[in-house]
MIDRENFI-430068 format. One record per residue (C-alpha): x, y, z; residue in three letters. Coordinates in Angstrom, 1 decimal. Example, Ala and Ser with C-alpha at 12.3 -4.5 7.8 and 13.67 -1.06 7.14 Angstrom:
2
@xx->12.3 yy->-4.5 zz->7.8 aa->ALA
@xx->13.7 yy->-1.1 zz->7.1 aa->SER
//
This chain:
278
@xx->42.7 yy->-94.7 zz->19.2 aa->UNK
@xx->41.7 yy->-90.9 zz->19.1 aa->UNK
@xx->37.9 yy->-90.1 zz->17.5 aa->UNK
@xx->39.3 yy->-87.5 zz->15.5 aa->UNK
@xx->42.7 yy->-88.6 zz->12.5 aa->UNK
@xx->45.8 yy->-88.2 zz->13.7 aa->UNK
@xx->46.8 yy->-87.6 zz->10.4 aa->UNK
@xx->44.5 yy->-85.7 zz->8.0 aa->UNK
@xx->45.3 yy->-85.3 zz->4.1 aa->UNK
@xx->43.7 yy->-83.2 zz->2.0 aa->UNK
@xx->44.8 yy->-82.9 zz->-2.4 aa->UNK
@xx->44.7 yy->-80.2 zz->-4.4 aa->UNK
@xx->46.5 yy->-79.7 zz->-8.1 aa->UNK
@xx->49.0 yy->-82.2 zz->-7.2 aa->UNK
@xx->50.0 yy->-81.5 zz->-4.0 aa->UNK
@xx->49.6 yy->-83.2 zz->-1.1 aa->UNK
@xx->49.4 yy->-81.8 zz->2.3 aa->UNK
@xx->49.9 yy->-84.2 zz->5.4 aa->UNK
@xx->48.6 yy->-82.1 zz->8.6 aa->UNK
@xx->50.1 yy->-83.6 zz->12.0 aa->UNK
@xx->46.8 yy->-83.5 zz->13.6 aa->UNK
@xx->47.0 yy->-83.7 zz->17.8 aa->UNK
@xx->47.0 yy->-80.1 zz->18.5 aa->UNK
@xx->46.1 yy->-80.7 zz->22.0 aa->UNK
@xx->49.9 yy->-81.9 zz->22.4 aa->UNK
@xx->51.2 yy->-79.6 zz->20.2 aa->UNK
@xx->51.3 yy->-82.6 zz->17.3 aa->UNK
@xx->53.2 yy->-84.7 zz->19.4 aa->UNK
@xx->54.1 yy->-87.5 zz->17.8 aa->UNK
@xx->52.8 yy->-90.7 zz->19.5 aa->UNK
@xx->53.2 yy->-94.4 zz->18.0 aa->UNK
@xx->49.7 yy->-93.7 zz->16.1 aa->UNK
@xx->50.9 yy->-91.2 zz->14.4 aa->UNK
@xx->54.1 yy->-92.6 zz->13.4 aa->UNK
@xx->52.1 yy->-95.9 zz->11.6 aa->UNK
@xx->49.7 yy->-92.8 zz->10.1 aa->UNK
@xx->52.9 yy->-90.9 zz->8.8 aa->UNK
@xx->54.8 yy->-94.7 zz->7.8 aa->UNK
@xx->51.8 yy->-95.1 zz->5.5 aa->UNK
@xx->50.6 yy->-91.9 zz->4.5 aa->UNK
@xx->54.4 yy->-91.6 zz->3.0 aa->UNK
@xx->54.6 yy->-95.1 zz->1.4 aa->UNK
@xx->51.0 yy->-94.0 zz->-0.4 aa->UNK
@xx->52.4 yy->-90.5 zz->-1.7 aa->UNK
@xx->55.7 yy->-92.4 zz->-3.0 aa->UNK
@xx->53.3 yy->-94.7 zz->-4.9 aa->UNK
@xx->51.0 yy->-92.5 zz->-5.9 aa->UNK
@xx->51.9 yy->-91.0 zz->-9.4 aa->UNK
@xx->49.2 yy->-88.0 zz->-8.9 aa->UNK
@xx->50.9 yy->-86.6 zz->-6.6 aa->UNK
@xx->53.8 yy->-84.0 zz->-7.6 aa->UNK
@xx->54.6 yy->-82.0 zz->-4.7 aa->UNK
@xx->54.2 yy->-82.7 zz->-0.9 aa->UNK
@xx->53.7 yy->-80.4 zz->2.1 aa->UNK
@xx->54.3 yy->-81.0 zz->5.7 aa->UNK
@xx->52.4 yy->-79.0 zz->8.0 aa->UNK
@xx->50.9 yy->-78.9 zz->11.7 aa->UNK
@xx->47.4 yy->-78.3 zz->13.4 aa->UNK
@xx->46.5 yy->-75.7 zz->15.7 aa->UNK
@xx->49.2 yy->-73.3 zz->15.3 aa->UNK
@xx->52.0 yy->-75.3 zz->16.2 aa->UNK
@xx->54.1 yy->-77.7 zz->13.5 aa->UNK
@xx->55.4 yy->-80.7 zz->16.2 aa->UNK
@xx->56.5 yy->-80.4 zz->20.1 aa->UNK
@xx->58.7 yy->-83.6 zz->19.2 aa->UNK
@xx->57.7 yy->-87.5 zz->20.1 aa->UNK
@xx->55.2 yy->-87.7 zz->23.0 aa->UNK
@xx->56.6 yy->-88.9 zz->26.3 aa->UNK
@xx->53.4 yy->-87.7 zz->28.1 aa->UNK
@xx->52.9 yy->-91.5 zz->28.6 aa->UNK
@xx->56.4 yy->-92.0 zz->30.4 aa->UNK
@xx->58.9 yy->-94.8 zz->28.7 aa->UNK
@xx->57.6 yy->-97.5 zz->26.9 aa->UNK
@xx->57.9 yy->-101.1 zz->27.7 aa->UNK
@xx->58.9 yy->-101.5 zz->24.4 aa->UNK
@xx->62.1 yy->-102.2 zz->23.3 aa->UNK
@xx->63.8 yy->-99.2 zz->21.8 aa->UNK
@xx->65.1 yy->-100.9 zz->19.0 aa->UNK
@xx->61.2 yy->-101.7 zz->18.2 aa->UNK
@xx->59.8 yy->-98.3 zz->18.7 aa->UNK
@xx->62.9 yy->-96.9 zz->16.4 aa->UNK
@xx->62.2 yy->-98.7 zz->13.8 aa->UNK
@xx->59.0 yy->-96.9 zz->12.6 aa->UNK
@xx->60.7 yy->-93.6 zz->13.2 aa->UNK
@xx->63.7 yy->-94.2 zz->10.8 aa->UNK
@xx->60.8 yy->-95.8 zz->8.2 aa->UNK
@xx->59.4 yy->-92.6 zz->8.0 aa->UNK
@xx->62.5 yy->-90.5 zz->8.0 aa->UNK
@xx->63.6 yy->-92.9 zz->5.2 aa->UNK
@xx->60.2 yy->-92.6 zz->3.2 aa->UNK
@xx->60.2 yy->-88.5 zz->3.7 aa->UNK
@xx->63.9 yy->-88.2 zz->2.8 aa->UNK
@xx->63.8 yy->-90.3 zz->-0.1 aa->UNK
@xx->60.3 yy->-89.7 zz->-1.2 aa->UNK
@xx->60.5 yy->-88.9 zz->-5.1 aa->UNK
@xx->58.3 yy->-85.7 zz->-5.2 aa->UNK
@xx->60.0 yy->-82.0 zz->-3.6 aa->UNK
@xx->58.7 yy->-81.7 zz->0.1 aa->UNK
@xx->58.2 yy->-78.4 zz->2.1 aa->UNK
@xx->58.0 yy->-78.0 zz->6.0 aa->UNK
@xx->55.4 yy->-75.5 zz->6.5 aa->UNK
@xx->56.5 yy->-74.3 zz->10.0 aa->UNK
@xx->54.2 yy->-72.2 zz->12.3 aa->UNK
@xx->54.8 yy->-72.6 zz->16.0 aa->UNK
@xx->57.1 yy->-75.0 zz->17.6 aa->UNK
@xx->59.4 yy->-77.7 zz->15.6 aa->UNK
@xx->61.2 yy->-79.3 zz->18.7 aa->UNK
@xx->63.0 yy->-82.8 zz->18.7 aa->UNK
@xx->62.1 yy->-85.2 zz->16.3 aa->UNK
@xx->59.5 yy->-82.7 zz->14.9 aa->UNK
@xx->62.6 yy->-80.3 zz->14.0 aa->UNK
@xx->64.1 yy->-82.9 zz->12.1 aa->UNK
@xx->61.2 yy->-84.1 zz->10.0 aa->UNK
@xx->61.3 yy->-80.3 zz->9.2 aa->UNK
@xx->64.9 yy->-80.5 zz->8.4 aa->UNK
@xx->64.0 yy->-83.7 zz->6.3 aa->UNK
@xx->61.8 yy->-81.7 zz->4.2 aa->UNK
@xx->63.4 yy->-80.4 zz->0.7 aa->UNK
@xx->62.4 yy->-76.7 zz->1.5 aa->UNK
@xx->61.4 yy->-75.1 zz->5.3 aa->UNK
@xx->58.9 yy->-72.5 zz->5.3 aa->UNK
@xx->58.2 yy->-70.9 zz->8.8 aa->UNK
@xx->56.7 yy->-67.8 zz->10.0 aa->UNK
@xx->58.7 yy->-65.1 zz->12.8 aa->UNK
@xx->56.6 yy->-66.8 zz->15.5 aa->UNK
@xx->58.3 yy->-69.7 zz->14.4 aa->UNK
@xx->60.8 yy->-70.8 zz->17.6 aa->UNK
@xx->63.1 yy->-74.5 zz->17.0 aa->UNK
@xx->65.3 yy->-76.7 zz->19.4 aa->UNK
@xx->67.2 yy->-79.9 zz->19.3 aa->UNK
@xx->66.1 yy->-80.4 zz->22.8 aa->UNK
@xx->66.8 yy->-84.3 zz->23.3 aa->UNK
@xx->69.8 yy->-83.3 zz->25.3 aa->UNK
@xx->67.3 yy->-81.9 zz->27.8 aa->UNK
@xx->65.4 yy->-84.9 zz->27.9 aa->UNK
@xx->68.5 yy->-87.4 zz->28.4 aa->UNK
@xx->68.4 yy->-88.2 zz->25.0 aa->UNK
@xx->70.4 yy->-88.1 zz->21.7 aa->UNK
@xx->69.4 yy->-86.9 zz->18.2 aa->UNK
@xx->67.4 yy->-88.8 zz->16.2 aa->UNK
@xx->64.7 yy->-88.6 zz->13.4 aa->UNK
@xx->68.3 yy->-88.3 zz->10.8 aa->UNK
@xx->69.2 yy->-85.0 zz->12.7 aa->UNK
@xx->72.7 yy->-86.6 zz->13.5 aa->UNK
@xx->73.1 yy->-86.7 zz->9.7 aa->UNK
@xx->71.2 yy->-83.5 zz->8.4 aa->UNK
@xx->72.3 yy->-80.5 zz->10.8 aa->UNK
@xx->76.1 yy->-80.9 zz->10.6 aa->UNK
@xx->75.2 yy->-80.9 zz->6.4 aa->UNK
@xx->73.1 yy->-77.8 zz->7.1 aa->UNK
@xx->75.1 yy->-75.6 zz->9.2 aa->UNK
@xx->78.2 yy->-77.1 zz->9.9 aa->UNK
@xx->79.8 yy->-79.6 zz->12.6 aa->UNK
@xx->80.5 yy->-77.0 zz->15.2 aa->UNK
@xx->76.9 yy->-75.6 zz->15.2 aa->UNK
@xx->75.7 yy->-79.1 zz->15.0 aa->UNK
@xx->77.4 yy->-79.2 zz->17.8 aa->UNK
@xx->75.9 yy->-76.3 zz->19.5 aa->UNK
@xx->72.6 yy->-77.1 zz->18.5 aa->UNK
@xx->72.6 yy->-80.2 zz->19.9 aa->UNK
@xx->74.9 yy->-80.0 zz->23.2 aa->UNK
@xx->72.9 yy->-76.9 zz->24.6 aa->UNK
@xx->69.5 yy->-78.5 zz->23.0 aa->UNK
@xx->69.0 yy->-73.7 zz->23.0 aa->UNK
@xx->65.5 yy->-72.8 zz->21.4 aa->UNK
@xx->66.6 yy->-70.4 zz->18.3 aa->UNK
@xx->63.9 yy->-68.4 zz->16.6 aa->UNK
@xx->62.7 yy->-68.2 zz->13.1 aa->UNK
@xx->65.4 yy->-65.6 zz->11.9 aa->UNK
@xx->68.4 yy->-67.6 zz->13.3 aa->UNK
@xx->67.9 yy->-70.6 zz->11.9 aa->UNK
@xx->66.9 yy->-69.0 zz->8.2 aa->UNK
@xx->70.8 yy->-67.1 zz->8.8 aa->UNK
@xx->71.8 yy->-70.7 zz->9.9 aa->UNK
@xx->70.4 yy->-72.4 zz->6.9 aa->UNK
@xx->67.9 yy->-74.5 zz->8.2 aa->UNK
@xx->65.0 yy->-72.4 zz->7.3 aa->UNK
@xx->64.5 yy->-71.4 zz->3.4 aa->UNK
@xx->61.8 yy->-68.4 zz->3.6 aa->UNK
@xx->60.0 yy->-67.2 zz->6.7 aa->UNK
@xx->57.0 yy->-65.0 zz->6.1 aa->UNK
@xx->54.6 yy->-63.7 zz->7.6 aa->UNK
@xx->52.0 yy->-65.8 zz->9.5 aa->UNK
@xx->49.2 yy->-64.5 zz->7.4 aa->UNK
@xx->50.7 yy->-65.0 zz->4.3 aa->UNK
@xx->52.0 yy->-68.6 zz->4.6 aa->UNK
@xx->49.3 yy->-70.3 zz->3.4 aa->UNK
@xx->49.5 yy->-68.3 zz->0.6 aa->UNK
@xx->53.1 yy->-68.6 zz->0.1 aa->UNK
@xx->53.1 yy->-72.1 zz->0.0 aa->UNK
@xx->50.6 yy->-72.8 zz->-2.0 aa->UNK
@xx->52.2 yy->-71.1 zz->-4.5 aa->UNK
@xx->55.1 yy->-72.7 zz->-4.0 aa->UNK
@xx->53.5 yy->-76.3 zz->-4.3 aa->UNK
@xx->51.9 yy->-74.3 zz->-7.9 aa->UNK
@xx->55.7 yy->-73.9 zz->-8.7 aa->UNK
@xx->56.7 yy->-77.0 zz->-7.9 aa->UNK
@xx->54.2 yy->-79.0 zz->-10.0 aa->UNK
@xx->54.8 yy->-77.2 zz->-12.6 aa->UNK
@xx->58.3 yy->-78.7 zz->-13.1 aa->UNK
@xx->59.2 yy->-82.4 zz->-14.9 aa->UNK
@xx->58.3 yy->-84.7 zz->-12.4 aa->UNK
@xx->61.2 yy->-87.0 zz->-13.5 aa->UNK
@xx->64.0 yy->-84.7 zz->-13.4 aa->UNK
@xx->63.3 yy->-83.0 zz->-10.4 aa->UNK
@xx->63.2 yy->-86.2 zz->-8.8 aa->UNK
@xx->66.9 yy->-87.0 zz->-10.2 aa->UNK
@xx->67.8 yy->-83.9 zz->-9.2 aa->UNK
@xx->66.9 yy->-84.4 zz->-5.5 aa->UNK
@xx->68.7 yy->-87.3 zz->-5.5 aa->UNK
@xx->71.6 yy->-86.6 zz->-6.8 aa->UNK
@xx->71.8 yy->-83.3 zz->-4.1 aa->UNK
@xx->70.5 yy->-85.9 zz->-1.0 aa->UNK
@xx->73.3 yy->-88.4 zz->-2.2 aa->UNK
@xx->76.1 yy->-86.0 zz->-3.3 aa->UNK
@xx->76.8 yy->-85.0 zz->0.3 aa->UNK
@xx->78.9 yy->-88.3 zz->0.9 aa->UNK
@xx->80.3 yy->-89.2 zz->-2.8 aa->UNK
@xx->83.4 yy->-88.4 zz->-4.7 aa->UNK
@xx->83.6 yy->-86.1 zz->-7.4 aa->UNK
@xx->83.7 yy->-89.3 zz->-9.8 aa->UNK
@xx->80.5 yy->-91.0 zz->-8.3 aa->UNK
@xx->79.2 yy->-87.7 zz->-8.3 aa->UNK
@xx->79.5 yy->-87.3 zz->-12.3 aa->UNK
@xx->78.6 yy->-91.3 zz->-13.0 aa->UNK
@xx->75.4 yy->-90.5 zz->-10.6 aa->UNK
@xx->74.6 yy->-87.2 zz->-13.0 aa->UNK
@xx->75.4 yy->-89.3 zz->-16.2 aa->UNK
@xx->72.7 yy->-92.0 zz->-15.2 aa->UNK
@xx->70.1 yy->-89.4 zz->-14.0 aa->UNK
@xx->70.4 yy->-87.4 zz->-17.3 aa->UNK
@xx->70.0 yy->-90.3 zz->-19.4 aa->UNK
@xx->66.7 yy->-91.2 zz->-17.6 aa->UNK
@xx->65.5 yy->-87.8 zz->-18.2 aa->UNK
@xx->66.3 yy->-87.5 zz->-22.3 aa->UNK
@xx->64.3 yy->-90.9 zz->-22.1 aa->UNK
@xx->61.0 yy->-89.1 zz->-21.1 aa->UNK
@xx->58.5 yy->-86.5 zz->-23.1 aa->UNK
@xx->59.7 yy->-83.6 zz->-21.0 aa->UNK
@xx->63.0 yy->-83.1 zz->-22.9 aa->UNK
@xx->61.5 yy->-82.1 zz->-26.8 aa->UNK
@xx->58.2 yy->-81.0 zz->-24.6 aa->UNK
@xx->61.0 yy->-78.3 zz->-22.9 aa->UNK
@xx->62.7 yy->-77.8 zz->-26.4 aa->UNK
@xx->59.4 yy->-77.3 zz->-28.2 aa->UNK
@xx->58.0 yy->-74.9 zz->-25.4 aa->UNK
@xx->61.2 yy->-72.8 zz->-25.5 aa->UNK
@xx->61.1 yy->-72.6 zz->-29.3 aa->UNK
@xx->57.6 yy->-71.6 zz->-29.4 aa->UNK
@xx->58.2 yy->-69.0 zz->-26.1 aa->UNK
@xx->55.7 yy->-70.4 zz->-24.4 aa->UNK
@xx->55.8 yy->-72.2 zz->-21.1 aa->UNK
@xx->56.2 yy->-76.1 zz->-20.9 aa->UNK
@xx->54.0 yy->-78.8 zz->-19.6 aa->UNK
@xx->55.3 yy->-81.5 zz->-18.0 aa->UNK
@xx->54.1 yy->-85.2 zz->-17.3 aa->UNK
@xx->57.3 yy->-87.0 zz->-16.6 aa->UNK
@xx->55.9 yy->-89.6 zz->-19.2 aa->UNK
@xx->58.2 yy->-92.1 zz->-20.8 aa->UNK
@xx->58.8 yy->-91.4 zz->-24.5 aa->UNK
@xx->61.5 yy->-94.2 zz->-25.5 aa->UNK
@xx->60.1 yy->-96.2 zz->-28.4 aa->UNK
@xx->60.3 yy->-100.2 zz->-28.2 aa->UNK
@xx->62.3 yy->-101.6 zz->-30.7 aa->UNK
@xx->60.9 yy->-102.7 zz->-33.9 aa->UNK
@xx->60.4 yy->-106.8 zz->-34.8 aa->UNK
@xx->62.6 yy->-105.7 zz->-38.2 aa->UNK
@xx->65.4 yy->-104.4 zz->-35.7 aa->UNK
@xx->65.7 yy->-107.9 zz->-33.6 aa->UNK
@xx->68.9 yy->-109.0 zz->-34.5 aa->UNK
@xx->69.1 yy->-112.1 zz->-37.1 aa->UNK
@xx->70.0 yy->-115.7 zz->-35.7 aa->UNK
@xx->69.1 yy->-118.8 zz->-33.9 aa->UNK
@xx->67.2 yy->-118.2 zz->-30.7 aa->UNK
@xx->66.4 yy->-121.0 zz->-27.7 aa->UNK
@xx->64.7 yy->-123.6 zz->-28.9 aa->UNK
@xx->65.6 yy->-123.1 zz->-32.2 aa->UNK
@xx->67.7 yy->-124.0 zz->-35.4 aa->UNK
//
């Protein structure tokens, strides 16, 4: 075990920002910080005071990819997978939006917790690679899912065969990069972006990522009974009049993602016999 966290947190106005913290290795991912990224996850998806979530590296590099510095495990793989697909699981269905904050290198399995992320923020330094290929390996970490959804099956394809290291510019004209900005403006940039992002009802932005994260493999008619359900959880929270009010009275709303339906009245029990009872 390292002196120093693998995995530091730090909260601030509802966001939470989870810094892959082993910048001697470029944040490579070892199986320490896989259990410290397994739980971190669980604990934001539980924890209600947290709105927004941000994905970021130490030391001026996001993550060179899994560590292999130690050689192979003796392991079996289908043991030392299993904590990798919990947290791509717990990022990709984690009910608060996520952003990638991207400086440096996102290689491997690094690139796709990126690519897991709801929004990518990276900087022109920024430089990206599906390298497994290179390392006798196949994609993992969801990227054989996510890239062919981001940019296509024949530059999944590409990506993945030639495991080629694309810059910052590329992959933003590729679609797997949302904003790059400069590097001394990021922090700033995204930290107004997590601003944004609290700002908004908890409970519908949650349906709304979702219903994008699930549409990808439905039919137009699941697609539409998925919207129905999610719309009807959202009228049933304070949001709803609190958007109607705010827009009324032009001013802007505020949002707590509360839960506003009203339990029924003893008066409104239907009349009859009950268990137990004549």
């Amino acid at each position: 075990m390292s002196e120093e966290p693998v995995l530091l947190r730090d909260d601030s106005g509802g966001v939470r920002t989870l810094t892959l913290n082993r910048p001697h290795r470029r944040n490579a991912i070892d199986e320490e910080l896989w259990r410290a990224l397994r739980d971190a996850l669980t604990d934001a998806g539980n924890d209600r005071s947290v709105r927004a979530l941000v994905l970021t590296g130490a030391g001026g590099a996001f993550c060179s990819g899994a560590d292999i510095s130690g050689g192979v495990s003796a392991a079996h793989p289908m043991y030392r997978m299993r904590t990798l697909s919990e947290v791509t699981l717990l990022l990709h269905e984690l009910p608060v939006p996520t952003v990638a904050r991207v400086s440096g290198v996102a290689v491997g399995a690094g690139w796709n917790l990126a690519l897991g992320c709801d929004l990518v923020v990276a900087t022109p330094e920024s430089r990206f690679s599906q390298i497994f290929a290179r390392r006798g390996l196949s994609l993992d970490c969801g990227g054989s899912w996510l890239l062919p959804r981001l940019v296509g099956l024949q530059q999944a394809k590409r990506l993945a065969l030639l495991a080629e290291t694309i810059d910052a510019e590329e992959a933003r004209s590729l679609n797997l990069v949302t904003w790059v900005v400069r590097a001394e403006e990021i922090d700033d940039f995204v930290a107004r972006l997590g601003t944004r992002l609290v700002a908004g009802a908890p409970v519908a932005l949650a349906q709304n990522k979702a219903l994008l994260n699930e549409g990808a493999d439905r039919t137009m008619r699941d697609a539409l009974a998925n919207e129905a359900r999610a719309q009807a959880v959202n009228f049933a929270t304070a949001d709803v009049p609190e958007a109607y009010s705010a827009f009324k009275e032009k001013r802007a709303p505020v949002f707590t993602g509360r839960w506003a339906v009203a339990g029924s009245r003893p008066s409104q029990r239907p009349e009859g016999p009950t268990c137990g009872k004549q």
